[in-house]
C-alpha positions as CSV (number, residue, x, y, z in Angstrom):
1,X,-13.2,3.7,1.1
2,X,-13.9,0.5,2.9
3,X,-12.8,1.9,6.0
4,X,-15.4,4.9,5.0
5,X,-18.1,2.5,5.2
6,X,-17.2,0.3,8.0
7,X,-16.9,3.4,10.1
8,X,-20.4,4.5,8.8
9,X,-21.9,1.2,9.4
10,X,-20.1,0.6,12.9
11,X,-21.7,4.6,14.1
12,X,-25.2,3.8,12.8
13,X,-25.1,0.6,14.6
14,X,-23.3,2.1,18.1
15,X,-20.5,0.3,17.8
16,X,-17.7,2.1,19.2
17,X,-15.0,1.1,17.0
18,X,-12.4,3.0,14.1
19,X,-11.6,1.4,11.3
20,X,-8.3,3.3,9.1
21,X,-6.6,2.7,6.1
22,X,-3.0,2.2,4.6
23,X,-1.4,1.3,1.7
24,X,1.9,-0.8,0.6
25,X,2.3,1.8,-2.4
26,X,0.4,4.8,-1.4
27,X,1.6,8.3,-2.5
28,X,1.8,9.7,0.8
29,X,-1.0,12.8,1.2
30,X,-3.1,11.7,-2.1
31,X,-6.5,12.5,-2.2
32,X,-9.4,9.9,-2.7
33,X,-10.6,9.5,-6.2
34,X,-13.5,11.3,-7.3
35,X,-15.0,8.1,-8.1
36,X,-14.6,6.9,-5.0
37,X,-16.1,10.3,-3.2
38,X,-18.9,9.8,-5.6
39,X,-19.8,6.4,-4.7
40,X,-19.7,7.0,-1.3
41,X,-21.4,10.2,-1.3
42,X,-24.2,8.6,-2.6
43,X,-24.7,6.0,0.3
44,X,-24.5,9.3,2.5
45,X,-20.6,8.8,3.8
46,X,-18.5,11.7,3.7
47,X,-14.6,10.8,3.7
48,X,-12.0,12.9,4.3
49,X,-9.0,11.0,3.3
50,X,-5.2,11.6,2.7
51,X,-3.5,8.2,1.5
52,X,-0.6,7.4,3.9
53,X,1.8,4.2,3.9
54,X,1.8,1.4,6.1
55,X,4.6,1.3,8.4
56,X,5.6,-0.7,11.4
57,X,4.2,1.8,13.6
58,X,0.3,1.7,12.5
59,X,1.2,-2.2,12.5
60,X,1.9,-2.1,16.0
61,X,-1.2,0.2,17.2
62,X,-3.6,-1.9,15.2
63,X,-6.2,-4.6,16.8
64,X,-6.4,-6.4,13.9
65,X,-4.9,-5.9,10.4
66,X,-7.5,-6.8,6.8
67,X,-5.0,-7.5,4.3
């Protein structure tokens, strides 16, 4: 979700930047809650979003990390 918004916010402003998401505990391939849709949906950001885990691969790939 946060990543969501900070990509909505970054491509209203120009910014040419992507932020993603990944869990310590994630269920691999989960779906974003309905809640969480909802929310966003209302502040006009639609997500697509399958939960994955973070491994030491995105880690290395990464810019910056936002624990």
């Amino acid at each position: 979700m946060a990543a969501a918004v900070c990509n909505a916010l970054a491509a209203a402003r120009g910014l040419h930047v992507k932020a993603s998401s990944a869990g310590l505990f994630a269920r691999e391939g989960a779906p974003a809650s309905s809640e969480a849709l909802s929310v966003l949906a209302e502040k006009g950001i639609r997500l697509k979003h399958s939960a994955r885990k973070l491994t030491p691969e995105l880690i290395e790939t990464a810019d910056i990390l936002i624990p």
